[in-house]
C-alpha positions in Angstrom: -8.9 -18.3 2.0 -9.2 -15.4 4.6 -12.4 -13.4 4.3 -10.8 -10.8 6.8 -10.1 -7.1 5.6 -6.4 -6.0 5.7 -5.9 -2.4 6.6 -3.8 -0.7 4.3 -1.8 2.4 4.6 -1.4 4.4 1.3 1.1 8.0 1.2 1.4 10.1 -1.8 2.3 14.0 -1.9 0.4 14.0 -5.2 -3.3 14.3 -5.2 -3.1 12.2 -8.4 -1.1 9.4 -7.1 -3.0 8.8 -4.2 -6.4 8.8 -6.2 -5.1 5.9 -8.8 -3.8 4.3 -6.1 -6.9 4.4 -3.5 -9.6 3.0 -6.6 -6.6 0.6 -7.4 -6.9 -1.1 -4.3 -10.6 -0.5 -3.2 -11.2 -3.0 -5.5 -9.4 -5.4 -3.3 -12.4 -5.1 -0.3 -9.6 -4.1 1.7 -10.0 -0.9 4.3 -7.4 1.3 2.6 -6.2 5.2 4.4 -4.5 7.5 2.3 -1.7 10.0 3.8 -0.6 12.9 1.7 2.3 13.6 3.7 5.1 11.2 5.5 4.3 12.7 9.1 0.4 12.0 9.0 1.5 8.3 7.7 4.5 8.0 10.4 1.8 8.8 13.1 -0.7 6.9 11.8 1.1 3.7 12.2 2.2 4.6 15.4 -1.7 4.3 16.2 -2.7 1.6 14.3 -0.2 -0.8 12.8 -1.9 -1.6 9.1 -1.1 -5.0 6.8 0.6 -2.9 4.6 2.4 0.4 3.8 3.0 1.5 0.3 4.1 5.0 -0.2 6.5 7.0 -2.6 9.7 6.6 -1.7 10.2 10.9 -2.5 7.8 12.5 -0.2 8.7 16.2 0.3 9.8 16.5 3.4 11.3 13.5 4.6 14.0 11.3 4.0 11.6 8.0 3.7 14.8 5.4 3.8 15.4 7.0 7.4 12.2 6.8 8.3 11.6 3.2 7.1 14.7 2.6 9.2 13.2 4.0 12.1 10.1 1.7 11.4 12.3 -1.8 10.8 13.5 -1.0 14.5 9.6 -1.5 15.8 8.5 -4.5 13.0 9.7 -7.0 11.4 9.7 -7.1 7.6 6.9 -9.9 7.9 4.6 -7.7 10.8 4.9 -5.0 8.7 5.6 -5.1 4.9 6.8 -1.9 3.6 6.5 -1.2 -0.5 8.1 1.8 -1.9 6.8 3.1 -4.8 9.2 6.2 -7.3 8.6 7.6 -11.2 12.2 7.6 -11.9 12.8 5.4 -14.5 16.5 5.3 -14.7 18.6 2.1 -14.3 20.5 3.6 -11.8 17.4 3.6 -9.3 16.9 -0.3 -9.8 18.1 -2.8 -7.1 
């Protein structure tokens, strides 16, 4: 098993969010960044491409499925896992 820290990218426009979701996986050992907007995340990995991305898929501001687009065109689903994270909790939102 890999001792190795993964860097891993977390965006959430609420403070909230972004809090459960940084203790949630500090607890990992992992080196985890937290965005609060899209555009700081977006850059980010234009610096430094993380191990993961996990971010809410309704960020004001940006249309996140464009932007993911935008990232598939640099990596690869396997160099760079992308998971989307919502509150709706409607059917209609499930794939």
């Amino acid at each position: 098993m890999s001792s190795r820290k993964h860097l891993i990218y977390v965006a959430d426009d609420h403070p909230l969010n972004r809090g459960v979701l940084f203790r949630q996986l500090s607890a990992t050992k992992n080196s985890i960044a937290v965005f609060e907007d899209a555009q700081s995340l977006f850059h980010a990995v234009q610096e430094k491409k993380p191990d993961l991305v996990i971010f809410d898929s309704e960020m004001q501001g940006k249309d996140m499925f464009a932007e993911i687009s935008l990232l598939r065109k640099q990596y690869s689903k396997t160099d760079l896992p992308i998971l989307m994270l919502t509150k709706k909790d409607s059917n209609e939102y499930l794939a």
